[in-house]
NUDRENNU-634051 format. One record per residue (C-alpha): residue in one letter; x, y, z. Coordinates in pm, whole numbers, padded with zeros to 5 digits, always signed. Example, Ala and Ser with C-alpha at 12.3 -4.5 7.8 and 13.67 -1.06 7.14 Angstrom:
BEGIN
A+01230-00450+00780;S+01367-00106+00714;
end
This chain:
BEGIN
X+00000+00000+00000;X+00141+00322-00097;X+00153+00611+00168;X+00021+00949+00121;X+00202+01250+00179;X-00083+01440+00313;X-00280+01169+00471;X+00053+01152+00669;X+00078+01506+00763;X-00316+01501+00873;X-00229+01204+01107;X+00095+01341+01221;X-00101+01678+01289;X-00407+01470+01498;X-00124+01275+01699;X+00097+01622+01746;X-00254+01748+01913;X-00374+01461+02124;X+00007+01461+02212;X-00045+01849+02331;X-00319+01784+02571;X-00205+01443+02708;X-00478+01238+02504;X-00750+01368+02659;X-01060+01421+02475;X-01190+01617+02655;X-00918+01916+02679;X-00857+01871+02294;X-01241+01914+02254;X-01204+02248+02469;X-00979+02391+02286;X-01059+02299+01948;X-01409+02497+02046;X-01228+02783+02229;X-01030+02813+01864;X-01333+02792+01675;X-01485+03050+01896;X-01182+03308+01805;X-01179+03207+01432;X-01257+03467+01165;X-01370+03170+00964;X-01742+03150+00894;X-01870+02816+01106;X-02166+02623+00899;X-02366+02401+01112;X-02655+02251+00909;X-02959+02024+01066;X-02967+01689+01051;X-03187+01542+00775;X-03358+01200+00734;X-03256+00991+00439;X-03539+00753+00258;X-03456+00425+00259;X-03271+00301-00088;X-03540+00118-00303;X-03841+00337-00174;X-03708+00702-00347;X-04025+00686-00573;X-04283+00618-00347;X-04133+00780-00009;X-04311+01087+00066;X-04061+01395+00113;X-03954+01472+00497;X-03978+01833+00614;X-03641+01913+00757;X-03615+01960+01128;X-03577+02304+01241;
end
């Protein structure tokens, strides 16, 4: 299997983090908010949808989205 340059600098990047805040999930969840918080970055958070089950497209009727 042939490795990928930026696959390996993504993982390198996630370890590098957990490594920052001794593993813990909780602290890296923190301060990934606290930097999204800061960010000048516009933040899209869309609503969860239903999806129809495959095979019953045609006769599913459409679901209102939530929200």
């Amino acid at each position: 299997m042939m490795n990928d340059p930026i696959v390996d600098e993504v993982r390198n990047n996630g370890l590098a983090l957990a490594a920052r805040y001794n593993n813990n999930i909780e602290a890296i969840c923190k301060a990934l908010r606290e930097r999204e918080q800061t960010s000048e970055r516009m933040i899209v958070n869309r609503a969860p949808h239903r999806l129809a089950p495959k095979g019953l497209d045609a006769i599913a009727e459409p679901v209102a989205p939530v929200g």
